[in-house]
C-alpha angles and dihedrals in degrees: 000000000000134000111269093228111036101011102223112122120317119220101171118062108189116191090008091283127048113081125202126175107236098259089056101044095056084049090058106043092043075050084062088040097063096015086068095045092045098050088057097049089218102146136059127211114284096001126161112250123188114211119200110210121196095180090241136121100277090035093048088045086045088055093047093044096050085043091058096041105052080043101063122092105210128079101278080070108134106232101207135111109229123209116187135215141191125199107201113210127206090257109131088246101048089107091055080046100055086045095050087058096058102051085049088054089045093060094074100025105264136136124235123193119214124219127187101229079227085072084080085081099059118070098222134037133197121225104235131202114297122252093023137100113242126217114278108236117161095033098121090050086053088056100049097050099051088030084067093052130079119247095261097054093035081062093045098048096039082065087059095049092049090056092045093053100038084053091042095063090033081066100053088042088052085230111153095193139046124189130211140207103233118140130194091277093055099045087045094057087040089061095052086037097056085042096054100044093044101271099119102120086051085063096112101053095040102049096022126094103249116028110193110181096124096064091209100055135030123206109213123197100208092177101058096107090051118094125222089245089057091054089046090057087038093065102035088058094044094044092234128186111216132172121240099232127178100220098189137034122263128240085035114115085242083069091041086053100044082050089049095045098045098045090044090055096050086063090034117041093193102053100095090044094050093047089056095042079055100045085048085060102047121098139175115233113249103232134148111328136180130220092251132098137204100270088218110035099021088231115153115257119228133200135253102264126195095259124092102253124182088260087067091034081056095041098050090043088055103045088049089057096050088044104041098109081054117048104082091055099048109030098174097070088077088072085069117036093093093047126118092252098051080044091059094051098053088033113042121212085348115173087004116063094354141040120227100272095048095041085057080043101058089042081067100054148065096257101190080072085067111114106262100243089065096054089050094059090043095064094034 
């Protein structure tokens, strides 16, 4: 078969039926690259970017893409400054990793900066020298805190850490945008994900291009228009050296639902795609809000309103449960189990200092690990 749109010979197939020769094919993905940031209008002219790099396929494709975009010398030039960051976890190989990084930033003459993910419980980081690992000073606190949660939270709440932080050195670096390396697939898990652990009304800032909880700085997802079959062929064009990361724990209900929805997409070629159409349609409704945000995920926090919502639905189920042995014989408790005190015990600091995810959340953790900054504005 011949390339749809020069008609020589075509060498990548993508959705079993679309050939493109491979010039044509890495003109076309770097197209969805800047054709994404330039329809949102995110970005003005020469502005600092910070890039978060996980060493991974989709980072790895996201390094070489803004590389070739700032390079060229026609109009399609990206105008930005990037900045690049990588968090380093507690894996055995984090340190391989972080070298590896380096080595991938060194390629086209860039500077990385390396964070310890322990650095989340201290309030304040210093930006150390580029290129280079840091001490590792928290990393026992770090341990202490995830090792007391169980996988599908740990999951959960490492995805927080990875955004402070990101925002934390933004802010040093003056930077007012990151950007991140999520494709169709991951937003798509990440959907399913933030419905099935009680995000659901965070939908639009997780899976969306541009999530602007912070107020100072965006985080953009210029790839999420990019597949993971795309990346594959990237990279095999480009000759391209990623690292095979695990992103996610496994035996939590996030790695269930990455199996469900790969396997899934390799019978039903639409399935990915569906799932983020659908994610692009999907709001939250205004009401009535309050001026406070989630300490731990910067969602906004909404108030109780006068219709029945899942969170009541959750709250009454459970108090029915815990009171079952009881309620014959005292039939007048049943006036209060819905009401916002009962709330505040199953749900602690619930529409005050957390949203609804993080409150289940902090039920499910030893909350003494917490940093210390975070319990203080919790009690405040």
């Amino acid at each position: 078969m011949n390339c749809k749109k020069c008609d020589i010979s075509g060498t990548v197939v993508l959705r079993r039926k679309d050939y493109y020769c491979g010039n044509c094919f890495i003109t076309n993905i770097n197209h969805k690259f800047r054709a994404c940031i330039g329809k949102n209008r995110a970005i003005s002219p020469h502005e600092k970017v910070l890039v978060c790099l996980s060493g991974g396929r989709s980072s790895t494709v996201l390094l070489d893409m803004i590389y070739n975009g700032i390079t060229i010398s026609n109009h399609k030039k990206l105008r930005m400054t990037p900045f690049f960051l990588h968090l380093i976890d507690n894996n055995k190989n984090s340190e391989q990793i972080a070298n590896t990084v380096v080595r991938q930033c060194k390629q086209y003459d860039f500077e990385v900066f390396m964070i310890h993910m322990s650095e989340y419980v201290s309030n304040s980081t210093n930006l150390p020298e580029p290129n280079s690992i840091p001490a590792n000073n928290y990393e026992a606190e770090l341990q202490a805190m995830l090792g007391s949660m169980t996988a599908t939270v740990r999951n959960d709440f490492v995805v927080k850490i990875r955004r402070h932080l990101s925002i934390r050195i933004a802010e040093q670096l003056q930077c007012h945008f990151i950007f991140t390396a999520e494709t169709t697939a991951t937003l798509a898990i990440n959907l399913l994900s933030n419905l099935t652990v009680g995000r659901g009304a965070q939908v639009q800032d997780d899976v969306s291009f541009c999530d602007a909880r912070d107020g100072k700085v965006k985080i953009l997802r210029p790839m999420k228009d990019i597949s993971k079959e795309e990346l594959i062929y990237y990279i095999k064009i480009n000759n391209l050296n990623p690292i095979d990361q695990i992103d996610v724990k496994e035996n939590s209900l996030q790695s269930v639902i990455g199996t469900f929805v790969t396997e899934l997409q390799d019978s039903f070629q639409a399935t990915i795609s569906t799932i983020c159409k659908t994610a692009d349609k999907i709001g939250t409704d205004a009401g009535e809000e309050t001026n406070q945000q989630c300490v731990l995920c910067e969602c906004d926090l909404r108030m109780k309103n006068n219709k029945l919502t899942a969170l009541d639905a959750t709250n009454f189920s459970k108090m029915v449960s815990e009171r079952s042995n009881n309620i014959h014989s005292n039939n007048d408790k049943l006036e209060n189990l819905g009401d916002q005190e009962s709330m505040k015990s199953m749900f602690p600091f619930i529409n005050e200092r957390l949203c609804y995810g993080c409150s289940r959340n902090y039920l499910e953790m030893d909350h003494c690990k917490l940093p210390c900054y975070i319990q203080k504005t919790l009690q405040s």
